[in-house]
N, C-alpha and C positions, 0 to 999 in steps of 0.2 A: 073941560078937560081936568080930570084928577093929575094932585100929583104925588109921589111916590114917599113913604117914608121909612124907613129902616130903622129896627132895633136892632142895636149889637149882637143880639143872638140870632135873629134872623141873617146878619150877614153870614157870622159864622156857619151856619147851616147850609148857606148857598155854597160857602168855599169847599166843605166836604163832601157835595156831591158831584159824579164825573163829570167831565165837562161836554159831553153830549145831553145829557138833560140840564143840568145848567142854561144852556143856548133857547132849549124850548121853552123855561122856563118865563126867561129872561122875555123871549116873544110874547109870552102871554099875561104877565102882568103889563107890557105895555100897550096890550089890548085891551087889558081892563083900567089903564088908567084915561085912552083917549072913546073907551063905547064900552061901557059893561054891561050892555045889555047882549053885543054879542056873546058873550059868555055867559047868560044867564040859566040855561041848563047847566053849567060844571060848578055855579056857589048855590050853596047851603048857608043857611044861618046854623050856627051852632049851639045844639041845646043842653042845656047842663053846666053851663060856664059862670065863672061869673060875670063875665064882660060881655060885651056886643058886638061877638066876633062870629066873622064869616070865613068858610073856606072855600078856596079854588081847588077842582081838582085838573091835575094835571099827570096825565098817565096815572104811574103808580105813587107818587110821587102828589103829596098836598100844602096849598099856600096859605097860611091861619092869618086872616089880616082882621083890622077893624075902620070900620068905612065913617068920618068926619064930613058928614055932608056939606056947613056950614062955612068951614074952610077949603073944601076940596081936595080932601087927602083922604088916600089910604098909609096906614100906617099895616107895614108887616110884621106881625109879631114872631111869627117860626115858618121853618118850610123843612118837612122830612119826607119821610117814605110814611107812607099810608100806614101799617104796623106799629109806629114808634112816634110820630107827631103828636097824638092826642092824649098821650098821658102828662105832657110837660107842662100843658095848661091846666091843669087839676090844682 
């Protein structure tokens, strides 16, 4: 079992969105920290970054994490709306 880790702008990002997706959100990163395989159709590796980030997708709505196998963490770097999440990692 993964466990969870938060960057400060990833929290911030959670608090800006309403809080109905918030809720679903919330349900499915802790699907992906105790089986991500059941989620293995909604992550993508992401290409063109410079880091070794993955994203979950979640409705409209995307969670940019990077998976530490070694210690058992995902660390969450940002979560936005599909539109406006992947420019912040550039």
């Amino acid at each position: 079992m993964y466990k969870l880790k938060f960057l400060g702008k990833a929290l911030d990002d959670l608090k800006k969105i309403d809080r109905a997706h918030q809720i679903i959100i919330k349900e499915k990163l802790l699907m992906l920290t105790e089986n991500p395989q059941v989620l293995k159709n909604n992550i993508k590796k992401l290409k063109g970054t410079k880091g070794n980030y993955y994203r979950l997708r979640v409705g409209s709505y995307r969670v940019i994490f990077n998976k530490k196998e070694k210690q058992l963490i995902i660390v969450i770097v940002r979560i936005g709306h599909r539109k406006e999440v992947y420019f912040s990692l550039k």
